[in-house]
C-alpha positions in Angstrom: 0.0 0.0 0.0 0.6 3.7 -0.4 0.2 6.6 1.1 -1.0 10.0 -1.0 -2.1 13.2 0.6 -5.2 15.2 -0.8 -3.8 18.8 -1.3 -4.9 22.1 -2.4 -2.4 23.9 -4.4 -2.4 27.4 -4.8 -0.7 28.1 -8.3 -0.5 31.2 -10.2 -1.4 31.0 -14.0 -1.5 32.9 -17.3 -4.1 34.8 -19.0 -4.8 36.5 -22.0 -7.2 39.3 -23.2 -8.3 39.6 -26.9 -8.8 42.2 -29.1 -7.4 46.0 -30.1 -7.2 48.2 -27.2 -5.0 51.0 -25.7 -2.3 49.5 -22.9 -4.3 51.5 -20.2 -7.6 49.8 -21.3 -5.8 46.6 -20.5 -6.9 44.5 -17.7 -5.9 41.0 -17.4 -3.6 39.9 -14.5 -1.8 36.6 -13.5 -4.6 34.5 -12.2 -4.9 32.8 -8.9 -5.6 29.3 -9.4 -7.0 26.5 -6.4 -6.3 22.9 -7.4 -7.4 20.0 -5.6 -6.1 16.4 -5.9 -3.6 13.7 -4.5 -0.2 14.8 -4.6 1.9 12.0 -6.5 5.0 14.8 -6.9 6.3 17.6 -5.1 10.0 18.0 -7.0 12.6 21.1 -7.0 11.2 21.6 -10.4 7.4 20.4 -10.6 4.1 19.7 -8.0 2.0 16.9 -10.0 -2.0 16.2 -8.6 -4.4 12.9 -9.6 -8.1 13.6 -9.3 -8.7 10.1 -9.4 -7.3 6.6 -7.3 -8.6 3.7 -8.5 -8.7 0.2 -6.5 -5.8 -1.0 -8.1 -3.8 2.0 -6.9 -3.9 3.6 -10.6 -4.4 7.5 -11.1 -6.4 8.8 -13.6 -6.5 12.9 -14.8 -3.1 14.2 -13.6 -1.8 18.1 -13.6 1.5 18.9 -13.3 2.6 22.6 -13.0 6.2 24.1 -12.5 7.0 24.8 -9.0 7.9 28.0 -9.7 3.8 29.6 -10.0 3.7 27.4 -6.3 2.3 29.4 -3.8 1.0 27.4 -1.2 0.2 23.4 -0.8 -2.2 22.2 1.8 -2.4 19.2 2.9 -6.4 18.5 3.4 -6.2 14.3 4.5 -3.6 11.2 4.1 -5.3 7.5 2.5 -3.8 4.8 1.7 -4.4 2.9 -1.5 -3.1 -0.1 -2.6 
């Protein structure tokens, strides 16, 4: 068996606004993300979430991000799966 932590990961994230304007009409910023998942990786480099454990121990629908747009991970429970 394993153990995985359910997280929530703060991460910032990129955005982009369409269309002609003037720079002052301009208003898209970095956007504050909240992901929520088991933690399979927490690296130097990367942070990498499963929404889903299956009862074989597979994960299904995994995100990995670069640590660098990390702002915060907390750790919501501990399981164990096979």
């Amino acid at each position: 068996m394993r153990s995985l932590s359910m997280v929530c990961v703060v991460w910032l994230d990129s955005c982009t606004e369409a269309g002609w304007m003037h720079d002052a009409e301009a208003t898209m910023r970095v956007a504050e993300i909240k992901s929520v998942g088991w933690l399979l990786e927490d690296t130097e480099t990367q942070v990498t979430l499963a929404q889903s454990v299956d009862w074989e121990g597979k994960t299904s629908e995994r995100l990995t991000m670069p640590k660098s747009v990390v702002v915060s991970i907390t750790v919501l429970r501990d399981a164990r799966f096979p």
